[in-house]
C-alpha positions in Angstrom: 27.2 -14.0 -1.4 23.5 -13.4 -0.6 21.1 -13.2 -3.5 17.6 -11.6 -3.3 15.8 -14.1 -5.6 13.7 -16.1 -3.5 13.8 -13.2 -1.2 14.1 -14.6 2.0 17.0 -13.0 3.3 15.3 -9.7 2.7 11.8 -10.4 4.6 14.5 -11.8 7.8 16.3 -9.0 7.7 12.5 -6.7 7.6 10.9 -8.4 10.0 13.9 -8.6 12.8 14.2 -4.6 12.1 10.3 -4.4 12.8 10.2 -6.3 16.1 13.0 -4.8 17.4 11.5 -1.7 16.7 8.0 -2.7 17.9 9.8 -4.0 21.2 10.5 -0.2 22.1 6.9 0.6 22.8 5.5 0.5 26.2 4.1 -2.8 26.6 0.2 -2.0 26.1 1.5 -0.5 22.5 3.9 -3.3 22.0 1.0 -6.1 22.5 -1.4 -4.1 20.3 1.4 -3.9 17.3 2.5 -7.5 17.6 -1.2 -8.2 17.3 -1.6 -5.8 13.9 1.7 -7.6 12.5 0.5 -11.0 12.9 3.5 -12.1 14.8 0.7 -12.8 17.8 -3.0 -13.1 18.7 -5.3 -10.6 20.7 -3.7 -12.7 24.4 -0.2 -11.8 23.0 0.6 -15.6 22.5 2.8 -16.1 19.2 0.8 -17.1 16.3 2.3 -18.1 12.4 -0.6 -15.3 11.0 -0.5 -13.8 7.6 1.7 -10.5 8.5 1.1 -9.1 4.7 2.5 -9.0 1.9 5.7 -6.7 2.7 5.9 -5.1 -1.0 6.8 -2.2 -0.2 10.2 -3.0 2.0 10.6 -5.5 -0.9 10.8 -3.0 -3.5 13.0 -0.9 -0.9 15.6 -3.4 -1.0 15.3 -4.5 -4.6 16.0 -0.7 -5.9 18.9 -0.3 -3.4 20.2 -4.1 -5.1 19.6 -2.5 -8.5 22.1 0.2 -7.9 24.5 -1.5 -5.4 24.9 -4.7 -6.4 24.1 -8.6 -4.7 25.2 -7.3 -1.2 24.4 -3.6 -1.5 20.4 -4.0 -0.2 21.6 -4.4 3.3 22.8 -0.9 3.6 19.0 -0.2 2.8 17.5 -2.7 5.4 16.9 0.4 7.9 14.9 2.4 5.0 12.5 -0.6 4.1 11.7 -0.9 7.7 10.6 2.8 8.1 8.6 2.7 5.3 6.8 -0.5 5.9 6.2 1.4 9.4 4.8 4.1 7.9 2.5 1.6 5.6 0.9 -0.1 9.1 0.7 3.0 10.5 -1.7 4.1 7.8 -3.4 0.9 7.9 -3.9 1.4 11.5 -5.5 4.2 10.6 -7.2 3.4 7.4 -9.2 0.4 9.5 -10.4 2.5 11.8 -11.7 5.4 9.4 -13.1 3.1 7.3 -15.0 1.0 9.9 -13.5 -2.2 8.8 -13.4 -5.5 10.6 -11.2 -7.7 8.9 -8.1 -7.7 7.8 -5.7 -10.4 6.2 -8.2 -12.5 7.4 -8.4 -11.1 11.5 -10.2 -8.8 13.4 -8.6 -5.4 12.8 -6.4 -3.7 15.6 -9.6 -1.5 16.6 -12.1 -4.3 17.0 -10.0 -5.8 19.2 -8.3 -3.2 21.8 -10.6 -0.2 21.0 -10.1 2.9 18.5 -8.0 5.4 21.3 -5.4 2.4 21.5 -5.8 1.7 18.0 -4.9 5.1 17.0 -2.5 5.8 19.4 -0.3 2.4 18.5 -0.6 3.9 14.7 0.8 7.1 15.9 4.1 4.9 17.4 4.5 3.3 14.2 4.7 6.6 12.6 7.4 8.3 15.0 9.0 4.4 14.9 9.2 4.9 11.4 11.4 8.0 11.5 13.9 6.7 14.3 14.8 3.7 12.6 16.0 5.8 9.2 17.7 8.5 11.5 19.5 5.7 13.2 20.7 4.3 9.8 23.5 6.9 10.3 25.4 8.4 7.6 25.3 11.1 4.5 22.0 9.8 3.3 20.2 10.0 6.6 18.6 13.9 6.0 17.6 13.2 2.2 15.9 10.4 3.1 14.3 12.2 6.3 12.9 14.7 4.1 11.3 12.9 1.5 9.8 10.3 3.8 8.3 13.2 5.3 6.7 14.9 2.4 5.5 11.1 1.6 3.0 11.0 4.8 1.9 14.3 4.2 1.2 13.4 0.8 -0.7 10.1 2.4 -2.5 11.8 4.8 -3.8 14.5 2.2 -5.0 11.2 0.1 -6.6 9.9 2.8 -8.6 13.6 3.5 -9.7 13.4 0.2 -10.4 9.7 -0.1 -12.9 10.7 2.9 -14.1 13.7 1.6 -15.4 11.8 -1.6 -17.4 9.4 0.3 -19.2 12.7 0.8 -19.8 14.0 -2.5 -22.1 13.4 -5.0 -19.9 13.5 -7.6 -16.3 12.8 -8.1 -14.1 13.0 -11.4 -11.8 10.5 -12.5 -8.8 12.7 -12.4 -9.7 13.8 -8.7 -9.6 10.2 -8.1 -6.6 9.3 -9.5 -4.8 12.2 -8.1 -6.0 11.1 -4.4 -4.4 7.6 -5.4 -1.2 8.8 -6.4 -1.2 10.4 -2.8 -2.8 8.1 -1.2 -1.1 5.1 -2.1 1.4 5.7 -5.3 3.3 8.2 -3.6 4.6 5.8 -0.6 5.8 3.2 -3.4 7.8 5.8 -4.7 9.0 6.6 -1.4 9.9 2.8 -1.4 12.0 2.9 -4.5 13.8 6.0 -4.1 14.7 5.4 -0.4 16.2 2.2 -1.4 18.7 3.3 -4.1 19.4 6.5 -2.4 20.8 4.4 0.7 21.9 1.7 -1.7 24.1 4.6 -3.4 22.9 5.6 -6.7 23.0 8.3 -8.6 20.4 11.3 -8.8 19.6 9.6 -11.9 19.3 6.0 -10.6 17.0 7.7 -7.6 14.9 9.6 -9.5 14.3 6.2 -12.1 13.1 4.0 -9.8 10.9 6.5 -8.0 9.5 6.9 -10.9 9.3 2.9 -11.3 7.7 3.0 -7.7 5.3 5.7 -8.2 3.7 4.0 -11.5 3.5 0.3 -9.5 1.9 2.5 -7.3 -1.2 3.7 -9.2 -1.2 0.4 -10.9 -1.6 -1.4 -7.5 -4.2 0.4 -6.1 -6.5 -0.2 -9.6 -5.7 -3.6 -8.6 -6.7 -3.5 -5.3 -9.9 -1.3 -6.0 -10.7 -4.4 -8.1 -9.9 -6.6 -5.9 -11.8 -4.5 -3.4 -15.7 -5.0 -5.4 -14.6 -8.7 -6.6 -11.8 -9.9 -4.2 -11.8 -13.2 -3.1 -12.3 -12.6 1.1 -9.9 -16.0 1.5 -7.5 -14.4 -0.7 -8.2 -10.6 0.1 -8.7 -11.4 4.2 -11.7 -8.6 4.0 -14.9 -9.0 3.5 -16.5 -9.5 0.0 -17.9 -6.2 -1.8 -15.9 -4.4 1.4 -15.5 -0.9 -0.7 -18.8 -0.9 -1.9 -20.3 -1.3 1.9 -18.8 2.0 2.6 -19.8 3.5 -0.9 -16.0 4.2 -1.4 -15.4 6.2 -5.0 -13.0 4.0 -5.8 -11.2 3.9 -9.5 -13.5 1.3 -11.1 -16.2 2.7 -9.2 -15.7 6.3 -10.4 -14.7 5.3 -14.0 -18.3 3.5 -14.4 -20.3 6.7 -12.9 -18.3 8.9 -15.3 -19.1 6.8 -18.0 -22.0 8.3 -19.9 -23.6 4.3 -19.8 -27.3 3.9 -19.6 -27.0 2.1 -16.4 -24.8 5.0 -14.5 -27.9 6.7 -13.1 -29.1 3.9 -11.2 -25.3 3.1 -9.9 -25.4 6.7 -8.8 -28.8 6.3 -6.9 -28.0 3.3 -5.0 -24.6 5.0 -3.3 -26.4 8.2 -3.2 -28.9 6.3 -1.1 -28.7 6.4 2.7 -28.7 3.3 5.4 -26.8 -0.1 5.1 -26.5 -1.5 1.5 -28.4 -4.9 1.4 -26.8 -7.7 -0.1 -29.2 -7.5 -3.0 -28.3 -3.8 -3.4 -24.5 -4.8 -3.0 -24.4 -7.6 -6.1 -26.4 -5.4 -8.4 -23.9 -2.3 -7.7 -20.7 -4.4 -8.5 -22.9 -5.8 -12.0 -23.4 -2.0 -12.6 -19.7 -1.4 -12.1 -18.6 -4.1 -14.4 -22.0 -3.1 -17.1 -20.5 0.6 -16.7 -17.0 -0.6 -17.7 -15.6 0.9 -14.9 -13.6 -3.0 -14.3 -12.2 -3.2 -17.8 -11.1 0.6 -16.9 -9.0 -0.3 -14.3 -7.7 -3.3 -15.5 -6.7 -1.5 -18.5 -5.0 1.2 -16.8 -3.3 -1.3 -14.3 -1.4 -3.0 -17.6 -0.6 0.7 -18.8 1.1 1.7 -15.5 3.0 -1.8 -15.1 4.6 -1.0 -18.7 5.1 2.8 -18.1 6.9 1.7 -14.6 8.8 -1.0 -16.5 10.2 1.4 -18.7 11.4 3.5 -16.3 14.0 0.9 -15.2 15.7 1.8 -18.7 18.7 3.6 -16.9 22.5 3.5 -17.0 24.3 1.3 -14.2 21.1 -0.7 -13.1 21.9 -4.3 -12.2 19.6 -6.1 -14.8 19.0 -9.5 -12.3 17.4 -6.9 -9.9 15.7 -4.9 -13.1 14.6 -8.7 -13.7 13.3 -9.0 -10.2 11.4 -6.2 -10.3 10.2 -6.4 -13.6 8.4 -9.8 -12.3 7.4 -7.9 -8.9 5.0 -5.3 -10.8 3.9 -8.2 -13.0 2.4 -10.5 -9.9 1.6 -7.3 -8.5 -0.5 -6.4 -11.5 -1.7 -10.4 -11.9 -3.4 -10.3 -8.6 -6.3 -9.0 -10.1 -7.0 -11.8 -12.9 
């Protein structure tokens, strides 16, 4: 019998389901994706690179073991591979809207082969996405096809207004956290609830751990706004203060201008001010984050989630060694941050 713990079986069985995937693109698309999963570099040769983190098919197959028992993941292995398509697609995306360089620790897809490819190779991950969970086969197929659906038109309206507030002057905290739980919050739940739908559970069991999903989900992205102003770049593979470069209203960031402190005003004026942000100017916004409690915000909030989502798991018929395992999941998910 298989068992989850150490998780290995479950990243084998993602990442064969990605690459055979990836290998149906034409070969320009096929080179540009390999490149973005770091299964190769920018000359196609195969490389050991950092491909990410792969939460989110994780937590795909961890909800469908909650409800289905030791073996019962692998009838959700098709399901955590269209969502962590739909993830890259996004970050495809996301790199190139954002301007960004670097990611987990390489040139971004666009730096290399040009935005039109870029965006074009995103757009295959997307439709890739939605054959591999029709080809699951079965009862669950059209659920699943539906709500995966309404999740990437819930991301793409995050991302419009994630965009939209770089923009505006001013930004409420709710806004913000509204465009997170689109933006990012909403996919996790996608995660969860696709897994113990094709794992078998009940309405009650699916609608749980989306709920468990959807909280991690908020909670992660205060983490990685955090990580985002303060991040390590060996750790984060991005560049240091990388959200405040592109005067991003992040969580922290729009916590501390809300904040009524003395030193909001002058946080205001220097991402109200136009041209590059120096380094000087970059440090002192980050202090004024932290002065403006707009870190401890987040960090708060981030605990708060990680409970709320933990509590969610409190459902008849769960398997508790996978509420265990994904109990400790949203924990080191939270921790990332300290």
């Amino acid at each position: 019998m298989t068992v989850l713990t150490d998780h290995t079986a479950a990243r084998e069985a993602v990442d064969a389901g990605l690459r055979a995937a990836a290998a149906r693109l034409p070969a320009p698309a096929a080179r540009i994706a390999a490149y973005h999963f770091g299964w190769t570099d920018a000359s196609g040769s195969p490389v050991q690179a950092n491909s990410g983190k792969a939460l989110r098919p994780l937590l795909t197959l961890l909800a469908a073991k909650a409800v289905g028992g030791e073996d019962g993941w692998r009838q959700a292995v098709p399901a955590a591979v269209a969502v962590e398509m739909v993830h890259n697609f996004s970050l495809i995306h996301d790199d190139i809207i954002d301007r960004d360089s670097l990611r987990r620790h390489r040139p971004t897809a666009w730096k290399v082969y040009g935005v039109n490819d870029a965006i074009l190779v995103g757009d295959a991950l997307h439709a890739l996405a939605f054959e591999c969970l029709a080809e699951a086969g079965g009862d669950k197929v059209p659920a699943g096809t539906g709500l995966l659906a309404q999740t990437v038109r819930a991301l793409i309206e995050g991302q419009l207004e994630d965009t939209r507030f770089e923009t505006r002057e001013r930004v409420e905290l709710a806004e913000c956290v509204a465009m997170s739980e689109a933006k990012t919050a909403s996919l996790m739940g996608c995660a969860t609830a696709l897994g113990a739908l094709f794992g078998g559970g009940t309405a009650q069991q699916v609608d749980a751990l989306r709920d468990f999903g959807f909280r991690l989900g908020l909670a992660f992205q205060h983490v990685d706004d955090l990580l985002g102003i303060w991040g390590d770049p060996a750790v984060t593979g991005k560049a240091v203060y990388s959200d405040l470069r592109n005067r991003k209203k992040s969580l922290p960031v729009t916590a501390a201008l809300g904040s009524g402190h003395p030193d909001a005003p002058e946080l205001a004026a220097i991402y109200g001010a136009t041209g590059q942000l120096t380094e000087t100017e970059l440090r002192r916004a980050a202090d004024l984050v932290e002065a403006c409690g707009g870190r401890q915000a987040s960090r708060r909030s981030a605990e708060m989630l990680t409970e709320a989502a933990t509590n969610s798991l409190n459902v008849e018929g769960l398997r508790p060694e996978a509420v265990e395992e994904l109990t400790d999941l949203a924990a080191s998910t939270v921790h990332r941050a300290n």
